[in-house]
Biopython code that builds the backbone (N, CA, C, O; Angstrom):
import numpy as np
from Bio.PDB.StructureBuilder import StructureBuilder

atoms = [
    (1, "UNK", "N", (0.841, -1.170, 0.000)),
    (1, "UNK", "CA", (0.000, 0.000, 0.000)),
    (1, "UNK", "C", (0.888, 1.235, 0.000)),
    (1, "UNK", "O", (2.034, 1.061, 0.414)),
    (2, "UNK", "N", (0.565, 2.370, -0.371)),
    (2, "UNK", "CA", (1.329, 3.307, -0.696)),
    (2, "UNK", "C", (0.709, 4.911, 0.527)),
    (2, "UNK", "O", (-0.319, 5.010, 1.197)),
    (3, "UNK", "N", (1.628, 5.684, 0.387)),
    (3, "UNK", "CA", (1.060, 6.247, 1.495)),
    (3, "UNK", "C", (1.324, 7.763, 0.865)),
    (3, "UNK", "O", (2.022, 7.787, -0.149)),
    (4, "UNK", "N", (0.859, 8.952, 1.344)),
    (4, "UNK", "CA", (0.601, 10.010, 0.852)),
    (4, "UNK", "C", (1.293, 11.218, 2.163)),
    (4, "UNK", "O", (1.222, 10.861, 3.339)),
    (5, "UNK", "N", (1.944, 12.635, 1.812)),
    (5, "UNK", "CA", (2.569, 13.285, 2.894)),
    (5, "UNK", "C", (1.511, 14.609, 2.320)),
    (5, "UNK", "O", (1.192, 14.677, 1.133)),
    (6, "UNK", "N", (1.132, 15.420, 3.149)),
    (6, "UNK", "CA", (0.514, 16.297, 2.700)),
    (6, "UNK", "C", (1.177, 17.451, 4.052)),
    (6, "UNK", "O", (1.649, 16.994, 5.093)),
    (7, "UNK", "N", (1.096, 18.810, 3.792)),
    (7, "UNK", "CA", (1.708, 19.700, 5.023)),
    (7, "UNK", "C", (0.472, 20.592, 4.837)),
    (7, "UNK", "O", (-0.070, 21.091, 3.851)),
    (8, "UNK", "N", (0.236, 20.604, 6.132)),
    (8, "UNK", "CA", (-1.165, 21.814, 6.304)),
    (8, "UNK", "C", (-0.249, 23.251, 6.819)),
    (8, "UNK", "O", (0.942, 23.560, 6.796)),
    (9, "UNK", "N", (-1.320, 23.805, 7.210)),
    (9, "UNK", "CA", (-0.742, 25.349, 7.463)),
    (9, "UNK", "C", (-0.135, 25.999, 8.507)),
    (9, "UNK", "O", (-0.100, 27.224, 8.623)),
    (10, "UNK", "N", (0.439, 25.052, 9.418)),
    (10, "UNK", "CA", (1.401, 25.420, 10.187)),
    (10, "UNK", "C", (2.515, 24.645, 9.802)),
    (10, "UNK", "O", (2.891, 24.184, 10.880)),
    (11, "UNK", "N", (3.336, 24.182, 8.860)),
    (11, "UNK", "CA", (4.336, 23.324, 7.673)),
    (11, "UNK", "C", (4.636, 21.953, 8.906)),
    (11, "UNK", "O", (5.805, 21.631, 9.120)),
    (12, "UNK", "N", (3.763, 21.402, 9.470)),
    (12, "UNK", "CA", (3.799, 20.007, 10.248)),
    (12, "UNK", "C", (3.334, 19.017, 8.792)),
    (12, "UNK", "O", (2.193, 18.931, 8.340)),
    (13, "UNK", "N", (4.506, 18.375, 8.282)),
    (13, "UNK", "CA", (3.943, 17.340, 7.316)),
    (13, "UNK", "C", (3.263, 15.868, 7.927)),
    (13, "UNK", "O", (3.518, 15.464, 9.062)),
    (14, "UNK", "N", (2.588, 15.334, 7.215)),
    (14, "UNK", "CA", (1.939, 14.563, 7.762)),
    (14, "UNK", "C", (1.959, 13.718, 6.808)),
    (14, "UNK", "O", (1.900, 14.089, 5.635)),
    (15, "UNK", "N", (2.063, 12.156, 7.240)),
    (15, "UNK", "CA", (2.085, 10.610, 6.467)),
    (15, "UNK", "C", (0.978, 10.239, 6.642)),
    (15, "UNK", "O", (0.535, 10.184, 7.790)),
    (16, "UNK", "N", (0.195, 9.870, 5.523)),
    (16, "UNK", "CA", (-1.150, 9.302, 6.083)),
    (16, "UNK", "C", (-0.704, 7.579, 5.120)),
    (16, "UNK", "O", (-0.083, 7.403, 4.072)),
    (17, "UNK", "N", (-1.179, 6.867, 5.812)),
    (17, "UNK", "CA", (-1.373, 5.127, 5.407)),
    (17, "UNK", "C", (-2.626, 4.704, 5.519)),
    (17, "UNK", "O", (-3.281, 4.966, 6.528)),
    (18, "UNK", "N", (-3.033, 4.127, 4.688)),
    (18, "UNK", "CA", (-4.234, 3.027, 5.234)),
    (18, "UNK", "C", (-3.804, 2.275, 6.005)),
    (18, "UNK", "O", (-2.792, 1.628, 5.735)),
    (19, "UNK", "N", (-4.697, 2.096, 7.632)),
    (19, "UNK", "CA", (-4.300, 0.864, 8.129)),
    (19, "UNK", "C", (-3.974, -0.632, 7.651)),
    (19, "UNK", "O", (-4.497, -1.245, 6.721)),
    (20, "UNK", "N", (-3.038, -1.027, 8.473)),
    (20, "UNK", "CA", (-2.372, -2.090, 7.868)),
    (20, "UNK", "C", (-1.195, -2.055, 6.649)),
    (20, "UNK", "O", (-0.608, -3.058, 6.244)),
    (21, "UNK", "N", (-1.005, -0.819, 6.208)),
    (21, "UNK", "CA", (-0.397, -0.627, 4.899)),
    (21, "UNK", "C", (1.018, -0.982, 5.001)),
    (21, "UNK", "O", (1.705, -0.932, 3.980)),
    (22, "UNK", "N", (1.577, -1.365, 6.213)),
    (22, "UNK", "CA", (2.797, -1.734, 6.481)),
    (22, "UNK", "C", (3.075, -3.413, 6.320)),
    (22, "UNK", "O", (4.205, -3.881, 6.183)),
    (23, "UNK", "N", (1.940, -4.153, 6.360)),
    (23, "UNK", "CA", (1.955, -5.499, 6.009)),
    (23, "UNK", "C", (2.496, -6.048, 4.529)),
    (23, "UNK", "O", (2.765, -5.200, 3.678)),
    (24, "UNK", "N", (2.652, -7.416, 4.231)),
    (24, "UNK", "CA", (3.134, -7.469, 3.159)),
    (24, "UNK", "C", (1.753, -7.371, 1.968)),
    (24, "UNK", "O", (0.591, -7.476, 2.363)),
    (25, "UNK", "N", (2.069, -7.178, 0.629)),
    (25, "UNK", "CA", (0.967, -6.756, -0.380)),
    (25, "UNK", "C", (0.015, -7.440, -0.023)),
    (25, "UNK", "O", (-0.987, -6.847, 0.378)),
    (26, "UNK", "N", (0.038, -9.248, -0.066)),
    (26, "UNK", "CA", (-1.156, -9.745, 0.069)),
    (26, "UNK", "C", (-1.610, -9.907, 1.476)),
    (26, "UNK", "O", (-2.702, -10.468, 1.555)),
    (27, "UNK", "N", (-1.214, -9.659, 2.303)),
    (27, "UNK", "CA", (-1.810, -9.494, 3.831)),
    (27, "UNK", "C", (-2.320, -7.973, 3.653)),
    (27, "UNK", "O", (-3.537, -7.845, 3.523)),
    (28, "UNK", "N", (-1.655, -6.993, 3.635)),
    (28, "UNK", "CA", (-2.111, -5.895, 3.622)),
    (28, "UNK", "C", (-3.836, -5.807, 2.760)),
    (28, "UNK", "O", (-4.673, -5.086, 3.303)),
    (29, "UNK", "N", (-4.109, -6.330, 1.866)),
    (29, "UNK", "CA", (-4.814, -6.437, 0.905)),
    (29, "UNK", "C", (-5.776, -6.728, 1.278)),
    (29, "UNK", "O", (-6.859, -6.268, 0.915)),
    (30, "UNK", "N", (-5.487, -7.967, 2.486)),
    (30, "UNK", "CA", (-6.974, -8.495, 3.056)),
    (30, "UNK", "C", (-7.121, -7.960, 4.186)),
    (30, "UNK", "O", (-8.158, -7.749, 4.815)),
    (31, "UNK", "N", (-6.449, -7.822, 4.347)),
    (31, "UNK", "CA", (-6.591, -6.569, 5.728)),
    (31, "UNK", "C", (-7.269, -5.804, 5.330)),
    (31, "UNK", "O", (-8.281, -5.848, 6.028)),
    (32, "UNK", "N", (-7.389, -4.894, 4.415)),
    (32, "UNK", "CA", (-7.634, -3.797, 3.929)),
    (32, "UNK", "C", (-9.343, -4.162, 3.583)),
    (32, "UNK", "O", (-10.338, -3.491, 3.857)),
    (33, "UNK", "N", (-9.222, -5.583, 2.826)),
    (33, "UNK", "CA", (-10.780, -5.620, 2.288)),
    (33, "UNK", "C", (-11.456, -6.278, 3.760)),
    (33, "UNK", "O", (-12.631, -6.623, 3.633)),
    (34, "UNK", "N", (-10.946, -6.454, 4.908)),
    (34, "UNK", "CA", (-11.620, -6.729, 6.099)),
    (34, "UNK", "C", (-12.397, -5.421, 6.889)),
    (34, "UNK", "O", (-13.447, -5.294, 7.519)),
    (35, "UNK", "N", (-11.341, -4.580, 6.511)),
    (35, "UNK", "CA", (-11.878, -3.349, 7.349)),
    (35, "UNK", "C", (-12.430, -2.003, 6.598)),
    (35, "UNK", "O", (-12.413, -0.840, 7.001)),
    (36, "UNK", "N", (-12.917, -2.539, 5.395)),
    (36, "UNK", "CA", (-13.955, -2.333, 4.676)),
    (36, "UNK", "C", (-15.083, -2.072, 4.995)),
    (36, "UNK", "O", (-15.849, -2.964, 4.630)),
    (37, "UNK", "N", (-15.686, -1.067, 5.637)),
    (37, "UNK", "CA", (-17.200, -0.963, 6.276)),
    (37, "UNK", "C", (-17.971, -0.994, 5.200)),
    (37, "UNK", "O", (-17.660, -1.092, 4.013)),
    (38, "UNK", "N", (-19.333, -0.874, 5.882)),
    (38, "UNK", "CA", (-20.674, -1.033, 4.674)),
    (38, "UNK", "C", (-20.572, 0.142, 3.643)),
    (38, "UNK", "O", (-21.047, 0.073, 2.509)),
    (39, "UNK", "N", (-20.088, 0.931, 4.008)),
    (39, "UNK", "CA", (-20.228, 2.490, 3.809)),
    (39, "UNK", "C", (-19.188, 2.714, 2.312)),
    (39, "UNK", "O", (-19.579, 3.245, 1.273)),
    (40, "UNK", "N", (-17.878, 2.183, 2.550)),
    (40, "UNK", "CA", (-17.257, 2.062, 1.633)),
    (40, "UNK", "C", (-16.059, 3.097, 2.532)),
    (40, "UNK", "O", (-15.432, 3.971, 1.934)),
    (41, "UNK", "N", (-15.977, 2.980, 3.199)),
    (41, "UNK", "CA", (-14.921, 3.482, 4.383)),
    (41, "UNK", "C", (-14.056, 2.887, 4.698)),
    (41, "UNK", "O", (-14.130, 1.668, 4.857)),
    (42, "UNK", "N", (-12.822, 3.676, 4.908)),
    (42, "UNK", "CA", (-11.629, 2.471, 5.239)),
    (42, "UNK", "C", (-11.065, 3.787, 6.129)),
    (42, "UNK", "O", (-11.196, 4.992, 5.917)),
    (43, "UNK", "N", (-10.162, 2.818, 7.566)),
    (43, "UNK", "CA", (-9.206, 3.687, 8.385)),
    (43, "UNK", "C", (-7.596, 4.294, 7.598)),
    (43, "UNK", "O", (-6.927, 3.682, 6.765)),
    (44, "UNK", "N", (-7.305, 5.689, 8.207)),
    (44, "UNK", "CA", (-6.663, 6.196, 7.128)),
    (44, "UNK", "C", (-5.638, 6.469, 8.206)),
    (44, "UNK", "O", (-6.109, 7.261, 9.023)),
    (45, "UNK", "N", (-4.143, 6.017, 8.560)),
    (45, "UNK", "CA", (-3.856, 6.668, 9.992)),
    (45, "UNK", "C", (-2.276, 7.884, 9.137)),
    (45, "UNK", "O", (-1.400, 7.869, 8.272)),
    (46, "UNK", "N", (-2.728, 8.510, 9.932)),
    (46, "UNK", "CA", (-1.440, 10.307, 9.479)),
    (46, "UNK", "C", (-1.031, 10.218, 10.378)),
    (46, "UNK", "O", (-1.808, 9.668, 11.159)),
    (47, "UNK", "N", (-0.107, 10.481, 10.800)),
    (47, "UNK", "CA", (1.496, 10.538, 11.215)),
    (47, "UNK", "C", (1.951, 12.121, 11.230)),
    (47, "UNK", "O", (1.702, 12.752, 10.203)),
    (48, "UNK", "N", (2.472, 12.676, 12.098)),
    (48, "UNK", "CA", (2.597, 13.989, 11.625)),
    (48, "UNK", "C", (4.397, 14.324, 12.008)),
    (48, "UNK", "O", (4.944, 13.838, 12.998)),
    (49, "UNK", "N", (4.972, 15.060, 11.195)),
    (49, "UNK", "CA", (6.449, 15.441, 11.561)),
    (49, "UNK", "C", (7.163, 15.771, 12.597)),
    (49, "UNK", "O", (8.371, 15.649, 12.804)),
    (50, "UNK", "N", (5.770, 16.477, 13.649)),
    (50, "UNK", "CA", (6.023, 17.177, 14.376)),
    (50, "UNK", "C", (5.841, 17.065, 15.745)),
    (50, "UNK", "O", (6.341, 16.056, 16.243)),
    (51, "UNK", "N", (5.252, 17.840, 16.505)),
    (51, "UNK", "CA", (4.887, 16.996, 18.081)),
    (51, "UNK", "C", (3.418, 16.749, 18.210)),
    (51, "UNK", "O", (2.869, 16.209, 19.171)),
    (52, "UNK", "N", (2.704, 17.326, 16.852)),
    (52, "UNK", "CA", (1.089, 16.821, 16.998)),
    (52, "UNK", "C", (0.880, 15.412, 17.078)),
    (52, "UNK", "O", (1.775, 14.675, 16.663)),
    (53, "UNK", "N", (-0.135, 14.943, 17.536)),
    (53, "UNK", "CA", (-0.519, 13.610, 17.642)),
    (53, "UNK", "C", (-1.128, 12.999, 16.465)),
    (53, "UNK", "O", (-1.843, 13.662, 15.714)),
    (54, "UNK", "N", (-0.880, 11.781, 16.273)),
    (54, "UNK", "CA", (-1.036, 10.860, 15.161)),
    (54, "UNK", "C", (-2.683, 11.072, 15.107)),
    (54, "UNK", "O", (-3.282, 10.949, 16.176)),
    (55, "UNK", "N", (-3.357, 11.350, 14.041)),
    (55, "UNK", "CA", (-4.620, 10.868, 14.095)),
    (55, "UNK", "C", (-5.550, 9.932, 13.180)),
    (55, "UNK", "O", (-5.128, 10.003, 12.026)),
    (56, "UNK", "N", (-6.330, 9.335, 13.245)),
    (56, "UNK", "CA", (-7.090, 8.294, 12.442)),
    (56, "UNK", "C", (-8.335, 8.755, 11.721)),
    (56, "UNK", "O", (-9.023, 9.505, 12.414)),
    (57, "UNK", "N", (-8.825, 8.495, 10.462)),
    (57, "UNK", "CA", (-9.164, 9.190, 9.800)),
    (57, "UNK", "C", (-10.477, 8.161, 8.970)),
    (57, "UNK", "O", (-9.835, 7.299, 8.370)),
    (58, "UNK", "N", (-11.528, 7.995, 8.792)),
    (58, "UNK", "CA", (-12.496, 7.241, 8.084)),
    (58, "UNK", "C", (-12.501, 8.194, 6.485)),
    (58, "UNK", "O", (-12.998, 9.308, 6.322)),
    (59, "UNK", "N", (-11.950, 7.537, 5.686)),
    (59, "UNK", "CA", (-11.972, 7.824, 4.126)),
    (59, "UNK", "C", (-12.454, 6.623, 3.836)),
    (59, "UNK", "O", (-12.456, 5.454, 4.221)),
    (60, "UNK", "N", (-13.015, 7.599, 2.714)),
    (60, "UNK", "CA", (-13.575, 7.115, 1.298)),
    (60, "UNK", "C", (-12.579, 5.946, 1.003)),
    (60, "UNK", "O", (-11.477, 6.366, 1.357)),
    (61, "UNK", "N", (-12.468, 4.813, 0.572)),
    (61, "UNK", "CA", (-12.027, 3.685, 0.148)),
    (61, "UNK", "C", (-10.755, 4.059, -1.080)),
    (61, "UNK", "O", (-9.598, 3.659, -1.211)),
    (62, "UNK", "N", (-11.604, 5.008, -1.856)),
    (62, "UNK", "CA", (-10.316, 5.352, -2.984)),
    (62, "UNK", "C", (-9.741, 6.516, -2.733)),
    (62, "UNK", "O", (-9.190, 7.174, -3.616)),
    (63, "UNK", "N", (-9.828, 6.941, -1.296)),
    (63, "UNK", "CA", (-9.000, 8.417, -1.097)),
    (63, "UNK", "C", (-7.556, 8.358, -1.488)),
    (63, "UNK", "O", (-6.836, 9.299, -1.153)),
    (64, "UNK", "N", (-7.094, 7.428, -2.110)),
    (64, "UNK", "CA", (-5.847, 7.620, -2.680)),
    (64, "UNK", "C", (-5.522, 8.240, -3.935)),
    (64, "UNK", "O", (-4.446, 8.744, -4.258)),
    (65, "UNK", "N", (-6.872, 8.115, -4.790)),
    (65, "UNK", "CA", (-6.602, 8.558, -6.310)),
    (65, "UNK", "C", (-8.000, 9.638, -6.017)),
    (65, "UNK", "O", (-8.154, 10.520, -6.862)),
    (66, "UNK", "N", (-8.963, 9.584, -4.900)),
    (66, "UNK", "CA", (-9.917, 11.100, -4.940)),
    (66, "UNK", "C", (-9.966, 12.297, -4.357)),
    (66, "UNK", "O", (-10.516, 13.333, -4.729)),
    (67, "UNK", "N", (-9.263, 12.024, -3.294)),
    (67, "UNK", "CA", (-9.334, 13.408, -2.194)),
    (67, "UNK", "C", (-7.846, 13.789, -2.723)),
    (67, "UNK", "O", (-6.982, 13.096, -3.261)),
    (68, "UNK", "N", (-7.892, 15.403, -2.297)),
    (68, "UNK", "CA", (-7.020, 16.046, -2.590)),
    (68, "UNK", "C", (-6.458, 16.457, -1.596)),
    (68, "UNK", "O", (-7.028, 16.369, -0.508)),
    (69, "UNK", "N", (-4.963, 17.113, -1.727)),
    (69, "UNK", "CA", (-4.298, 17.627, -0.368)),
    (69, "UNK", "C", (-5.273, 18.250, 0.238)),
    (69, "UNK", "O", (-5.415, 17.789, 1.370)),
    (70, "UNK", "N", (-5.968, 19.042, 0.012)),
    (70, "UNK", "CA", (-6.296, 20.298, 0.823)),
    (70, "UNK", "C", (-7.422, 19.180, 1.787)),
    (70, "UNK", "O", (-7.313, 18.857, 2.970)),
    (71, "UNK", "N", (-8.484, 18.773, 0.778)),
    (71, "UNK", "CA", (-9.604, 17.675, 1.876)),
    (71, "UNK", "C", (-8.570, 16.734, 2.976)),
    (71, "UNK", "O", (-8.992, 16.542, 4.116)),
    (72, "UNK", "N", (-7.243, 16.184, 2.573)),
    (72, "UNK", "CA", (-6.780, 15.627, 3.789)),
    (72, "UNK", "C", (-6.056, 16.634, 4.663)),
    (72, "UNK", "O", (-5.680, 16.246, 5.770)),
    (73, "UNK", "N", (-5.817, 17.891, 4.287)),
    (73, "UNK", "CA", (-5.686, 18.199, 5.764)),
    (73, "UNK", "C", (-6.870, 18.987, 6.495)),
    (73, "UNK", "O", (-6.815, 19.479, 7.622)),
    (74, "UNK", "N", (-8.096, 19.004, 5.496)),
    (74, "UNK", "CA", (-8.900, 19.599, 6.278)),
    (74, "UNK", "C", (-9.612, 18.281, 7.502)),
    (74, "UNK", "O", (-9.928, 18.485, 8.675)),
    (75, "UNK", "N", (-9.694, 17.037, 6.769)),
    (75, "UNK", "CA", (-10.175, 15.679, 7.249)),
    (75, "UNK", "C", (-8.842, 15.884, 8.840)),
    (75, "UNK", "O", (-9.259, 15.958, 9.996)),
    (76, "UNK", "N", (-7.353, 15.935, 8.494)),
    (76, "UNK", "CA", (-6.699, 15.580, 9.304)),
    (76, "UNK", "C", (-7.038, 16.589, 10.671)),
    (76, "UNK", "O", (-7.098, 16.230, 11.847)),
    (77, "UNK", "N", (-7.191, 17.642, 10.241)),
    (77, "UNK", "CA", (-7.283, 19.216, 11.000)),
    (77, "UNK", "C", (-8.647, 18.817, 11.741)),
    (77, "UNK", "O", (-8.576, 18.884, 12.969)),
    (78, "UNK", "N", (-9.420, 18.563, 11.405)),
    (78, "UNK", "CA", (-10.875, 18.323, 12.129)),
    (78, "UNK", "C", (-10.876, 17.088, 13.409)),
    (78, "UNK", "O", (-11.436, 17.088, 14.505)),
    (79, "UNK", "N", (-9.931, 15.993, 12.688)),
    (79, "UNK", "CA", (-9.446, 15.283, 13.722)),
    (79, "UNK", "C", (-8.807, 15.128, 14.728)),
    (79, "UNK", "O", (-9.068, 14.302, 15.603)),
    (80, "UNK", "N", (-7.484, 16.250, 14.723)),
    (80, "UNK", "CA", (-6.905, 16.652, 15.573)),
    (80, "UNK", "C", (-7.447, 17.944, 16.833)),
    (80, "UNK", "O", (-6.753, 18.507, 17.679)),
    (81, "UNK", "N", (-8.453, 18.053, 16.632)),
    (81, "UNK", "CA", (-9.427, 18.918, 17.029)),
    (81, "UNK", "C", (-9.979, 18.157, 18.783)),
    (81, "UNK", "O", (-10.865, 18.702, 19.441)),
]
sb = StructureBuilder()
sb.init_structure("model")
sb.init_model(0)
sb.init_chain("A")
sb.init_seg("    ")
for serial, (resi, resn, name, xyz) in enumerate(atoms, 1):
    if name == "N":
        sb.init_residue(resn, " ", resi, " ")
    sb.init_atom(name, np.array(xyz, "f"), 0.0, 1.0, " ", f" {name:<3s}", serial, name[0])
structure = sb.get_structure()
């Protein structure tokens, strides 16, 4: 699984992964289609550079190729809230 860095507006960059994305391809994979809600939701976890706290994130399933920087740090920003 591949993972995405986005920096919001205080320049704290942030790693976001789908959970599990550290597993190998085909574990990760079913992992991934396990925690698959009805909804079409999957856990998204960001990582941040700085001393903010890690936060977890319910995306859209294809937030990898649909949401854009700005929606993940507004998603991340709301979470850290």
């Amino acid at each position: 699984m591949t993972q995405r860095e986005v920096t919001d507006n205080e320049n704290t960059t942030w790693t976001c992964v789908q959970a599990y994305g550290g597993l190998s391809d085909d574990t990760a994979e079913k992992a991934a289609e396990l925690t698959d809600d009805d909804n079409g939701k999957v856990t998204v976890v960001c990582t941040p550079s700085g001393g903010a706290q890690t936060v977890r994130l319910e995306l859209d399933s294809n937030w990898q190729q649909k949401a854009s920087d700005e929606e993940l740090v507004q998603a991340i920003t709301a979470a850290a809230k």
